[in-house]
BADRENVO-637188 format. One record per residue (C-alpha): residue in three letters; x, y, z. Coordinates in steps of 0.25 Angstrom, whole numbers, padded with zeros to 4 digits, always signed. Example, Ala and Ser with C-alpha at 12.3 -4.5 7.8 and 13.67 -1.06 7.14 Angstrom:
# residues 2
ALA+0049-0018+0031 SER+0055-0004+0029 
# end
This chain:
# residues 712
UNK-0281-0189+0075 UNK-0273-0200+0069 UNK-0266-0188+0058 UNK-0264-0177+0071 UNK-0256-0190+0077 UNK-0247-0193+0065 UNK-0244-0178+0064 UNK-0242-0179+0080 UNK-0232-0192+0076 UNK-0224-0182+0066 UNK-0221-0171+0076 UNK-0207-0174+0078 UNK-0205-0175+0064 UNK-0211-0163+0061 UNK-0203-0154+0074 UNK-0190-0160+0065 UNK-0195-0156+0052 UNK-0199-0142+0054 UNK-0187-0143+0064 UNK-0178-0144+0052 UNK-0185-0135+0045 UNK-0184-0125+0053 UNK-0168-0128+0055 UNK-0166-0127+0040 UNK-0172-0116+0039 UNK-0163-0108+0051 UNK-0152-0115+0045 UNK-0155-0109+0032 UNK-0155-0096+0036 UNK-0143-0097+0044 UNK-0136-0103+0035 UNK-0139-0089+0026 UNK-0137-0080+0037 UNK-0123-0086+0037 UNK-0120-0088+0024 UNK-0123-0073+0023 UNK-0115-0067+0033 UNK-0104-0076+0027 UNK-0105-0069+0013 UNK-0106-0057+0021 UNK-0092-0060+0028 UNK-0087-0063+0015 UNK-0090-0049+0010 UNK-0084-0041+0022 UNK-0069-0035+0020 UNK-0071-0032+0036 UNK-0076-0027+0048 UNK-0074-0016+0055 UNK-0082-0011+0070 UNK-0091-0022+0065 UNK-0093-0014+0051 UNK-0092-0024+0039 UNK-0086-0017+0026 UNK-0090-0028+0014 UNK-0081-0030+0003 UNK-0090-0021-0005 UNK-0088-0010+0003 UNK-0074-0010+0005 UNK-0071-0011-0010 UNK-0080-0001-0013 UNK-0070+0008-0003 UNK-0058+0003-0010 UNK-0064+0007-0023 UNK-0066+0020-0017 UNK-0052+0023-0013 UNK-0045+0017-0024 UNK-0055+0027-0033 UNK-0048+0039-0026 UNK-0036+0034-0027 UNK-0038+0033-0040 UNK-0042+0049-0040 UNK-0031+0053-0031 UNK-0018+0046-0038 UNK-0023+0044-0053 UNK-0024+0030-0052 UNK-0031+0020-0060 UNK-0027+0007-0051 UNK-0020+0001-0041 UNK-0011-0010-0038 UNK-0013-0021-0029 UNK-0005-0015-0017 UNK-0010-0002-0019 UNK-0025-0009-0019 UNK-0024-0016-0004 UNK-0017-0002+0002 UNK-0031+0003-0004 UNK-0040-0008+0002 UNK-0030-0007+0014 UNK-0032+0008+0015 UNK-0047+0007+0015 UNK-0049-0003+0024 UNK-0041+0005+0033 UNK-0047+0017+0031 UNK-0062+0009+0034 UNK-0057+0002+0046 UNK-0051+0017+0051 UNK-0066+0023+0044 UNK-0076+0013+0053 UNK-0068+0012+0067 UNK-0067+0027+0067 UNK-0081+0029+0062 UNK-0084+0020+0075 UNK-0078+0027+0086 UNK-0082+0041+0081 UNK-0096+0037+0080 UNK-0095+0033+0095 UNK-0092+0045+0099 UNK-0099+0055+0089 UNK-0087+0060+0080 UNK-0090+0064+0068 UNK-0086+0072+0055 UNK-0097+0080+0052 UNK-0101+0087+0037 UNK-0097+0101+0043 UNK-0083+0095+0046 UNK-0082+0090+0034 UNK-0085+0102+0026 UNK-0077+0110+0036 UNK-0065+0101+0033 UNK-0068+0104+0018 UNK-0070+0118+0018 UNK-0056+0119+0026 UNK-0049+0110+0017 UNK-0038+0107+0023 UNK-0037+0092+0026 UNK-0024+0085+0018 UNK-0035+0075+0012 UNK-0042+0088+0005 UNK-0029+0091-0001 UNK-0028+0079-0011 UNK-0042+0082-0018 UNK-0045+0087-0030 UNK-0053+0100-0024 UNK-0040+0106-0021 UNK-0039+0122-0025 UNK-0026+0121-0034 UNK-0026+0136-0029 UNK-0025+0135-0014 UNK-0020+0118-0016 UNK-0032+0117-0004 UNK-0043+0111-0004 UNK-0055+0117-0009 UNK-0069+0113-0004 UNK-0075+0121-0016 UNK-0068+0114-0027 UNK-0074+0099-0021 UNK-0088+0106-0019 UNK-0089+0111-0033 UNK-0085+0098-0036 UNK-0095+0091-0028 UNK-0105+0100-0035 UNK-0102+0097-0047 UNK-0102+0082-0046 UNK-0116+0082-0041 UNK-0121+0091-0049 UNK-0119+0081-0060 UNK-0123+0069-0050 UNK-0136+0076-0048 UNK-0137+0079-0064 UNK-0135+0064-0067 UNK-0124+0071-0075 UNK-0111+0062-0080 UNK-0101+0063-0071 UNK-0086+0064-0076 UNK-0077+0053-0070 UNK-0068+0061-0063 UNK-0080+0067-0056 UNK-0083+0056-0049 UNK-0069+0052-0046 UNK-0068+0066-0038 UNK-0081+0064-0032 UNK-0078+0048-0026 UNK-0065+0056-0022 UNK-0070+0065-0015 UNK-0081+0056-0007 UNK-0070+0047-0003 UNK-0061+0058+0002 UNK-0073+0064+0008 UNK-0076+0051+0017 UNK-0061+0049+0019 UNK-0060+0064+0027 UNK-0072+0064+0034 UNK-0066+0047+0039 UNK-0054+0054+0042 UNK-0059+0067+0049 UNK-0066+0056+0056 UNK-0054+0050+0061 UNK-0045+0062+0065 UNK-0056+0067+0072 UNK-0057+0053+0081 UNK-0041+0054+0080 UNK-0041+0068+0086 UNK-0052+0065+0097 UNK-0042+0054+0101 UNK-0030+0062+0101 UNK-0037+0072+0109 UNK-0038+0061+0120 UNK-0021+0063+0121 UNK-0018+0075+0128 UNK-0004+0083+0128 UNK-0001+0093+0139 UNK+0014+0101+0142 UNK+0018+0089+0151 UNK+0017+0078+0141 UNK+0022+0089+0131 UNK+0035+0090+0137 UNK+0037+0074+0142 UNK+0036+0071+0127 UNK+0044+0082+0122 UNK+0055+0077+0132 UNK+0053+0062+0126 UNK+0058+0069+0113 UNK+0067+0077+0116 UNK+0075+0072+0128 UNK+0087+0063+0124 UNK+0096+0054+0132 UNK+0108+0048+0129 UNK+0112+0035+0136 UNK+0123+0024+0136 UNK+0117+0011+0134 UNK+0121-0004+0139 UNK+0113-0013+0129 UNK+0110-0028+0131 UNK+0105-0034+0120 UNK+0096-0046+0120 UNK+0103-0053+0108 UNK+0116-0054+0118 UNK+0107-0065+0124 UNK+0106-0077+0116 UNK+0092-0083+0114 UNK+0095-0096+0116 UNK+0098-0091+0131 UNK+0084-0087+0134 UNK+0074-0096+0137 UNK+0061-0093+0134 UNK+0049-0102+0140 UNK+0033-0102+0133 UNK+0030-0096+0147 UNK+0039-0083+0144 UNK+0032-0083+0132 UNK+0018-0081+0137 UNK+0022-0074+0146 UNK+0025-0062+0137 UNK+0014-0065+0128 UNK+0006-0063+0140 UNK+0013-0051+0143 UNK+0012-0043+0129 UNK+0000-0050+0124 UNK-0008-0037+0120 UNK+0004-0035+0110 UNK+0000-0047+0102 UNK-0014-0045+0100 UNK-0018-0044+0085 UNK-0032-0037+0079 UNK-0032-0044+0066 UNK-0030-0059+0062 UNK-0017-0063+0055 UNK-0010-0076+0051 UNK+0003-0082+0049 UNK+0007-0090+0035 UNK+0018-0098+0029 UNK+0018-0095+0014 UNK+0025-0098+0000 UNK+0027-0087-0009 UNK+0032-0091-0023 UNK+0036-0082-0034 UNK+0036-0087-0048 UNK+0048-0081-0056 UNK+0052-0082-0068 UNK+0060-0094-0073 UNK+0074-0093-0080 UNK+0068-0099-0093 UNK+0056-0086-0092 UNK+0067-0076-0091 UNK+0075-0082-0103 UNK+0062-0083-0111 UNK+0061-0067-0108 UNK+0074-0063-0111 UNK+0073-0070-0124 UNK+0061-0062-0128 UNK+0068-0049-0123 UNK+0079-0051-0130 UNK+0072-0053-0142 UNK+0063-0040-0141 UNK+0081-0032-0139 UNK+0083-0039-0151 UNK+0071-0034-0159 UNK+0073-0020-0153 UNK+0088-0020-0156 UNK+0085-0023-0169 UNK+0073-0014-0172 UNK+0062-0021-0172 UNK+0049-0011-0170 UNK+0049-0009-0155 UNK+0032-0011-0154 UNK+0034-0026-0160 UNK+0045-0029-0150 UNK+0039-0023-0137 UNK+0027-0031-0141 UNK+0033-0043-0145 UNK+0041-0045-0132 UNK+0029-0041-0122 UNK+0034-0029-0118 UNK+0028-0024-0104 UNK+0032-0008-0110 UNK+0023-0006-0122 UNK+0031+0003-0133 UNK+0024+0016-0137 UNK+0034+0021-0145 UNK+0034+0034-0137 UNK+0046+0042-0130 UNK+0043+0042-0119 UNK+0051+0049-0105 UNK+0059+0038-0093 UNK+0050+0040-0084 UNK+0039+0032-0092 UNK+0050+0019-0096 UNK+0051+0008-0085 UNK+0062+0012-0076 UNK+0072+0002-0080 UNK+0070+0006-0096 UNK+0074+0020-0091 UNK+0085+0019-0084 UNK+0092+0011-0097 UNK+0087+0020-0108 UNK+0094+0033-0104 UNK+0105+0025-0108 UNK+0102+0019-0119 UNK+0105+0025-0135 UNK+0093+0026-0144 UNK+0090+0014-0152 UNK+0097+0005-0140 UNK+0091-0008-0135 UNK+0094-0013-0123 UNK+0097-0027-0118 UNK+0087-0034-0111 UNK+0088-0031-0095 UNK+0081-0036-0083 UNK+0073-0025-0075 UNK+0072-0033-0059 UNK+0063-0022-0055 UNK+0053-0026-0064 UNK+0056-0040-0067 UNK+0058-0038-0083 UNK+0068-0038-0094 UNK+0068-0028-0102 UNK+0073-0021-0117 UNK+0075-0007-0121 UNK+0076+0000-0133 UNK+0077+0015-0133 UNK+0072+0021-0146 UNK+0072+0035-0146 UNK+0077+0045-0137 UNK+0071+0059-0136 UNK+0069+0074-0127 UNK+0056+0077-0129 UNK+0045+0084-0119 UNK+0040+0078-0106 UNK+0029+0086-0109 UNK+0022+0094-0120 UNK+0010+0104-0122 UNK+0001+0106-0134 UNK-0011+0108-0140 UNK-0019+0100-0152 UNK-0030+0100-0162 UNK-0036+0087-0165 UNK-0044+0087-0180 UNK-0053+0076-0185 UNK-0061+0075-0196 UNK-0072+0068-0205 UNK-0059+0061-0210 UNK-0045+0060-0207 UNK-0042+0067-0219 UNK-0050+0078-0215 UNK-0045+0079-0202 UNK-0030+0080-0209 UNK-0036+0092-0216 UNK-0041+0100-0205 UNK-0028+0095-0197 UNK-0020+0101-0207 UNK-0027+0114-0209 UNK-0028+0116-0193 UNK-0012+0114-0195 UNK-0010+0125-0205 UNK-0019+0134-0198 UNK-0011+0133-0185 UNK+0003+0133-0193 UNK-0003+0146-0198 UNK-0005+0153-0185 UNK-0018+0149-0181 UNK-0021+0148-0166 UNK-0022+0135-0160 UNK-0032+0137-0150 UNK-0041+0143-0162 UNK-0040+0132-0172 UNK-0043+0120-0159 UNK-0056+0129-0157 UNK-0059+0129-0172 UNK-0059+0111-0169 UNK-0066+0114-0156 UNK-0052+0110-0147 UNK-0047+0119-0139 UNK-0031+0118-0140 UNK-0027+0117-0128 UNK-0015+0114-0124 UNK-0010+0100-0116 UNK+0002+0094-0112 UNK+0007+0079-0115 UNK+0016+0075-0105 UNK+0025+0061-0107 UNK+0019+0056-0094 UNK+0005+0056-0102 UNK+0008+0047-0113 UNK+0023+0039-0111 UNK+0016+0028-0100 UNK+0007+0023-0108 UNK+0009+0010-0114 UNK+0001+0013-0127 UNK+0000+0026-0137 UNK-0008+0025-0148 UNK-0003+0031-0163 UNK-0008+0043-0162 UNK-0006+0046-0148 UNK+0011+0043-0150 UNK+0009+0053-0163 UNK+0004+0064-0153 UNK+0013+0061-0142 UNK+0027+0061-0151 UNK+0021+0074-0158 UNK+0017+0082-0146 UNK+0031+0078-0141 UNK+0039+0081-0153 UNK+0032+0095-0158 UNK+0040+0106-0155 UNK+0033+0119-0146 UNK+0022+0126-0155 UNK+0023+0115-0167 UNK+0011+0110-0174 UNK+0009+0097-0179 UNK-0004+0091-0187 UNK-0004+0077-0181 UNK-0009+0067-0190 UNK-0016+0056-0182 UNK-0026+0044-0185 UNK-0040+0050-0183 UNK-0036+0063-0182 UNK-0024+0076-0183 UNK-0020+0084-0171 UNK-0016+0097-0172 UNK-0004+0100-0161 UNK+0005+0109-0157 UNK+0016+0108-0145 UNK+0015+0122-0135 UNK+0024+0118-0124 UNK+0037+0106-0122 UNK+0041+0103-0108 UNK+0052+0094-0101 UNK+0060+0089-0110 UNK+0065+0074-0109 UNK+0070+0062-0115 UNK+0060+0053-0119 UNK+0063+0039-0124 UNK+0057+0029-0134 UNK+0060+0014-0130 UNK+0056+0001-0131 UNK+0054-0007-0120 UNK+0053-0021-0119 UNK+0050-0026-0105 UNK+0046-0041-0100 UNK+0043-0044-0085 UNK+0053-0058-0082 UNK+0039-0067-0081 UNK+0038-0081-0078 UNK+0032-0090-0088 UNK+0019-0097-0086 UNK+0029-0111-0087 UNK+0034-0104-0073 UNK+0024-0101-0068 UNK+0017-0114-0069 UNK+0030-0121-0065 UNK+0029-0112-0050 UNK+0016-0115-0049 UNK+0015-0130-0051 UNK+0027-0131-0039 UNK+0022-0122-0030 UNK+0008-0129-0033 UNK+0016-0142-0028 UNK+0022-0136-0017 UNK+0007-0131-0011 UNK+0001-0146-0014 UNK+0012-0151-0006 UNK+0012-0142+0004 UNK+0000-0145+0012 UNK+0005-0141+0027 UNK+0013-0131+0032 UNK+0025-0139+0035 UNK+0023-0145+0021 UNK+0021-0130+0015 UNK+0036-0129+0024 UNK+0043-0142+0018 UNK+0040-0139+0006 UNK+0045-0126+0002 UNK+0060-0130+0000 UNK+0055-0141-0009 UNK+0049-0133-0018 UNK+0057-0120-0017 UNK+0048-0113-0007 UNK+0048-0104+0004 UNK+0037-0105+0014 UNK+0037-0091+0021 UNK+0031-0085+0033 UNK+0021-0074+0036 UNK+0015-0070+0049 UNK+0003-0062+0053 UNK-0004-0063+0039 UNK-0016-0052+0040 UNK-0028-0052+0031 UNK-0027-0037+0027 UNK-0014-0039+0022 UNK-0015-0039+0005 UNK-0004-0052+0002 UNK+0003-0063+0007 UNK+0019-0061+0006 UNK+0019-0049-0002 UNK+0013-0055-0015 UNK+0003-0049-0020 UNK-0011-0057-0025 UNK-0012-0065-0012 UNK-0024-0062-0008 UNK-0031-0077-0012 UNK-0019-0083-0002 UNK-0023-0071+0010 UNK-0037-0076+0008 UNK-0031-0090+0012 UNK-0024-0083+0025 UNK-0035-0081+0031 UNK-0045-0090+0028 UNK-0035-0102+0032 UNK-0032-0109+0045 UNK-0019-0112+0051 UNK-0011-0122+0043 UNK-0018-0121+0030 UNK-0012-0121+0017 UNK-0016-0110+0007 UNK-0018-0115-0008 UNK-0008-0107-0019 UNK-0010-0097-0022 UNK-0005-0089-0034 UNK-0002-0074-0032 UNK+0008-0062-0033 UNK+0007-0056-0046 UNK+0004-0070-0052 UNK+0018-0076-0048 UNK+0016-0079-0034 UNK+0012-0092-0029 UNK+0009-0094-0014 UNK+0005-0104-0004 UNK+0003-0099+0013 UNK-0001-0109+0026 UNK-0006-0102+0035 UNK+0002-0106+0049 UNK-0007-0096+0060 UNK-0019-0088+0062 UNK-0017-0076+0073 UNK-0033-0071+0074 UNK-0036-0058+0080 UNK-0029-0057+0097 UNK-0019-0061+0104 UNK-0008-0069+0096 UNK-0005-0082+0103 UNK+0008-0084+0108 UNK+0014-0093+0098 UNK+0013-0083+0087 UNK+0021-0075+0097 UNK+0032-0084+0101 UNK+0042-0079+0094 UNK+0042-0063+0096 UNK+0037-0069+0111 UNK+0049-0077+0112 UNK+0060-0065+0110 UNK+0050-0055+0118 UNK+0054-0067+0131 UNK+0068-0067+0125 UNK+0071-0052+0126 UNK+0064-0052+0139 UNK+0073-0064+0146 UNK+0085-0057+0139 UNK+0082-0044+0147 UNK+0081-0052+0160 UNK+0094-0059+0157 UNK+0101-0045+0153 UNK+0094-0039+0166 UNK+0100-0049+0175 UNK+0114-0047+0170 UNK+0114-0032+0170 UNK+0106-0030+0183 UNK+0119-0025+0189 UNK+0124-0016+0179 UNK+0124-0001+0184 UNK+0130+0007+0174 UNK+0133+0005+0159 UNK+0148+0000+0161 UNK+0141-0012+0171 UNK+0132-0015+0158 UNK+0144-0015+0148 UNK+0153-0023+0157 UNK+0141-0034+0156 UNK+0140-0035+0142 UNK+0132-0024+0139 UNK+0133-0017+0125 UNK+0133+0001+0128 UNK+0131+0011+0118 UNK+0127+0027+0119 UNK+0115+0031+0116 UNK+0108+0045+0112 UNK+0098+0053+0110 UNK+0087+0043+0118 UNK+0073+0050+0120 UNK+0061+0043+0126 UNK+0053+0045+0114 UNK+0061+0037+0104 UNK+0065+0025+0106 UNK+0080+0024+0107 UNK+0087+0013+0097 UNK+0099+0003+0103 UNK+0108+0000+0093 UNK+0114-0009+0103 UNK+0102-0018+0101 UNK+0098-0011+0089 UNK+0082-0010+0095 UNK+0076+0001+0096 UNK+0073+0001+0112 UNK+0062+0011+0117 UNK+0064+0005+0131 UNK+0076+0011+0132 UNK+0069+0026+0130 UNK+0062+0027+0141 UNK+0071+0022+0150 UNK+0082+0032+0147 UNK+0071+0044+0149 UNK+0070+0040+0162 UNK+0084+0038+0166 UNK+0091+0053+0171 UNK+0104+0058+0164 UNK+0116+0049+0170 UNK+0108+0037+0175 UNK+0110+0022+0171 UNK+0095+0015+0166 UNK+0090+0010+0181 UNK+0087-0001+0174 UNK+0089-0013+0162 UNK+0081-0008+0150 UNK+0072-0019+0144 UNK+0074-0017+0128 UNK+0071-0023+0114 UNK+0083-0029+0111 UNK+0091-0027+0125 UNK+0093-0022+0138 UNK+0097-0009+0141 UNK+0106-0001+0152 UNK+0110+0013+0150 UNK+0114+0026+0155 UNK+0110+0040+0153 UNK+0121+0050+0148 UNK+0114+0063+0144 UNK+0099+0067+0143 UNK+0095+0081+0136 UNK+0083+0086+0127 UNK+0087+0086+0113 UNK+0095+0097+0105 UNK+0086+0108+0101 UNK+0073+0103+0107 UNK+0063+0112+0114 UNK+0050+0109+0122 UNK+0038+0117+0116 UNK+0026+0111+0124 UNK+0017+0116+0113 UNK+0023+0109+0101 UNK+0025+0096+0110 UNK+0010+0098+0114 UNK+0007+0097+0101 UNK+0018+0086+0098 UNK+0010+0076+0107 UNK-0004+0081+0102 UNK-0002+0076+0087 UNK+0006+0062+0094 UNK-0008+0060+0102 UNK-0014+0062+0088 UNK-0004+0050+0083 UNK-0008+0041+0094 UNK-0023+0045+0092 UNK-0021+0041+0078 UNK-0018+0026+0083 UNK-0031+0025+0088 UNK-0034+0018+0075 UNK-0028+0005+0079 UNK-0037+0002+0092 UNK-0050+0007+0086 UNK-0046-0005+0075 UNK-0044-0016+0087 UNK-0057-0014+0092 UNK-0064-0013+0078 UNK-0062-0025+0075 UNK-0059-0024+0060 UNK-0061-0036+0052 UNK-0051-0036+0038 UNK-0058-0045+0027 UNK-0050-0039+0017 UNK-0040-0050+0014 UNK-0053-0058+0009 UNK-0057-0048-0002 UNK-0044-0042-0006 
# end
């Protein structure tokens, strides 16, 4: 009994232990629960209808499209600007993809297999067109020529056969453009379905056939808003949300943006590194004045053209050696000039000057052998057999070649920045044979038999050396930038500070409003995406760290001054644009006071008013007042509905002014006539326009959450 009452004495004790226990336990787990829907937040580029696309994923579809552009346009990479119009492409595309796919599921639209194939056998969609299964007959696409293809390729598959590379390149083609037509079928369908939903008939036919077509010409009295001094308007915070108020739907934004100040600085090279450079280009003129061998020079001043010795046509020398070498006499150097374009300073030397083909056909024989020896044997027999008659095509059999003839083209060799020995011995010899002449060329591991059939296109070729330097700035410069804009960023620790500064040190502290998050840099330099990361991860008032961008030359620095999230943006952002809204509104009161009494144009003029002629006013166009010099839609629908003859019945509320007028002449336009049919159809393809603009409050109400800026 004494123990069961010592255990009773501990029960308090023992409710807290297991009590904490117990908490430690959920907090564990909550603790992990949260910690792994944070990791999973981390990995989402965004959301979509409540759809999370990872990172993963959305590269994985950026890979995929860059893959067929790779196909389509012959490339083998991409710039950074040509990289975020990818992602930007394919974001789009996936937003535009899932919102779509959404509604149509909602109401049972679909694109069926059947329509699909139908599509296919018609072949007749303009994406169709750009494949490789075109008949070069008929220049239509061929649904046979992809289903050979198709059966082919899993023939192989299914045999566990090696697949060739540009296999697989056509087949991941085709399954994107595949997916890319149905999602698009898809959408024209939804596009069309909506479009259906806006009817034409005759009435509506011929009102906006009128709009068009029927052209007034007026006299105008124009009373501008600058005629009013500002400082004459008084403009109280009660005007102010007063007009918010009243156009507050106008300033509603879906995404977040914000509002930063920012220092930019460029490091440039400094009079001491451009003098250092010219010293050195001077020196590579003088050696190439005085005959130096070209190869030692080039390399010897770092030339960015690398010498290959070969002749080559304009189009493949930089654009500013070009323009001078026409110009110039063989065996002439240039002095050393500046290029701005490209930033550099540059020397010429033009060492030969020749006409030659642009492009060449022929035909060879390689011969090898146990040895070289031997194969100079066989290539010298081969040779006398063919300069003794012997057919071409029967003598390549005899080595188990087939002879057939090829064409070397300038394009195909003259941009390359290295030829090897032997290829610039075949390249001169193919150039210089003449039709029909045989030549046994000796190379290094081998003799090729050649013969020249066929010379196109004449041209001159040129053989120069180039030696061209970008205008750098040293590392002593560099560091120098660095350490005072370092000093500037220490000191700088507020925003005012950031302000007072700048003069000090040479800086300027400039502004950018509405920063978005899928936008790719800050201020047009490239390699910000470290300093956008900042942006949106920092609050008002904050001070970014530096950050060194652009193409390694760039230093930075941003505050970030304002946050607008996702709504309505408050007033005070809006004081400004508010402000002259109140402004044009008083000053049309004011104008509307004094010209209450005028009746006629004279009565206008006589006030103060400025009077011009205008024509050729329809009410689908929005007239321009080069009085005001503002385009004035206002003014539009007024005079449509104002007779032939009669003065406006009332002051005309405008951009830039107020207007009075009067009507001299309405007639339809010279030449036009009503055909209800073609005006049907007119409207028809417009409600297919506005249908298109659907798009925009589907992505309102999807609310689309863009993580991209975090990743790329």
């Amino acid at each position: 009994m004494a123990a069961i009452g010592k255990i009773r004495s501990w029960g308090p004790t023992l409710v807290l232990v297991i009590g904490l226990a117990l908490f430690a336990f959920i907090a564990e787990e909550l603790f992990r629960s949260c910690q792994a829907t944070s990791n999973e937040q981390r990995q989402q580029v965004g959301i979509v209808l409540g759809e999370k696309i990872s990172v993963q994923d959305f590269q994985a579809l950026v890979e995929e499209y860059q893959e067929v552009l790779k196909f389509t346009q012959g490339r083998d990479n991409f710039s950074e600007e040509e990289l975020n119009q990818i992602k930007d492409q394919v974001w789009n595309e996936y937003v535009q993809n899932t919102i779509i796919a959404k509604e149509c599921e909602k109401i049972g639209l679909t694109v069926t297999d059947e329509e699909m194939q139908d599509l296919l056998k018609m072949g007749t969609n303009p994406i169709l067109r750009n494949t490789p299964f075109v008949n070069q007959q008929t220049q239509r696409f061929d649904v046979t020529i992809l289903s050979k293809f198709l059966n082919e390729y899993n023939s192989l598959q299914s045999q566990g056969s090696q697949i060739p590379d540009n296999y697989k390149a056509i087949y991941s083609y085709w399954r994107y453009m595949e997916k890319y037509l149905r999602n698009q079928t898809l959408v024209m369908k939804y596009q069309n379905l909506l479009a259906g939903c806006l009817l034409s008939n005759p009435v509506s036919a011929e009102a906006a056939y009128n709009d068009q077509t029927q052209e007034s010409s007026i006299v105008l009295a124009a009373m501008p808003y600058t005629d009013i001094n500002d400082n004459d308007v008084k403009v109280e915070d009660a005007d102010l949300k007063a007009k918010y108020n009243e156009q507050k739907e106008m300033y509603k934004q879906e995404v977040e943006t914000r509002d930063i100040k920012y220092v930019s600085f460029q490091v440039l090279p400094s009079d001491a590194d451009r003098a250092a450079l010219m010293a050195t280009m001077q020196e590579a003129q003088k050696s190439l004045q005085d005959g130096v061998a070209t190869e030692q020079v080039i390399r010897k001043a770092q030339s960015q053209v690398a010498y290959t010795g070969m002749a080559v046509t304009r189009a493949a020398l930089p654009t500013d050696i070009a323009a001078k070498v026409d110009s110039m006499a063989v065996g002439q150097t240039s002095m050393v000039f500046e290029t701005r374009s490209d930033n550099t300073l540059n020397v010429v030397k033009l060492l030969s000057k020749s006409q030659m083909p642009d492009s060449v056909e022929y035909r060879m024989i390689s011969v090898g052998g146990a040895t070289i020896e031997a194969a100079r044997a066989t290539a010298d027999s081969i040779y006398q057999a063919l300069k003794g008659g012997a057919v071409f095509d029967s003598i390549a059999a005899k080595y188990g070649q087939n002879g057939s003839k090829m064409w070397l083209t300038s394009e195909q060799y003259q941009s390359s920045p290295v030829i090897d020995a032997d290829s610039k011995t075949l390249i001169s010899t193919i150039n210089t044979l003449g039709v029909n002449e045989l030549k046994n060329l000796e190379l290094s591991q081998a003799n090729i038999i050649l013969q020249v059939t066929t010379r196109k296109a004449m041209v001159d070729k040129y053989d120069v050396a180039i030696v061209k330097h970008t205008i750098d700035f040293s590392k002593e410069t560099y560091s120098k930038a660095y350490n005072d804009f370092s000093q500037y960023v220490s000191e700088s620790t507020t925003i005012e500070a950031l302000e007072q500064n700048a003069s000090k040190f040479g800086f300027r502290v400039l502004d950018r409003a509405d920063v978005a998050s899928y936008e790719h840099n800050i201020a047009g330099v490239r390699g910000t995406r470290d300093a956008m990361k900042w942006i949106f991860d920092a609050n008002e008032k904050e001070i970014s760290p530096l950050y060194e961008c652009g193409n390694n030359d760039n230093l930075l620095v941003v505050a970030l001054t304002k946050v607008h999230p996702v709504g309505y943006r408050d007033m005070e952002s809006l004081k400004e644009e508010l402000t002259q809204e109140v402004m044009s509104d008083k000053k049309f009161e004011a104008i509307a006071a004094k010209y209450a009494a005028a009746k006629s144009i004279d009565e206008a003029k006589g006030m103060g008013a400025k009077v011009d002629t205008v024509s050729q006013i329809t009410f689908s166009a929005p007239v321009y007042v080069q009085l005001t010099n503002a385009s004035e839609p206002a003014l539009n629908g007024a005079v449509a509905a104002t007779e032939k003859g009669a003065f406006s019945k009332k002051l005309v509320k405008g951009n830039r002014g107020a207007y009075l007028f009067q009507v001299l002449d309405k007639k339809d336009r010279e030449g036009a006539k009503f055909d209800a049919k073609n005006q049907e159809q007119t409207l028809k393809q417009r409600n297919l326009q506005a249908a298109s603009r659907f798009m925009n409050e589907l992505y309102q109400n999807a609310k689309v959450i863009d993580n991209r800026y975090i990743f790329f």
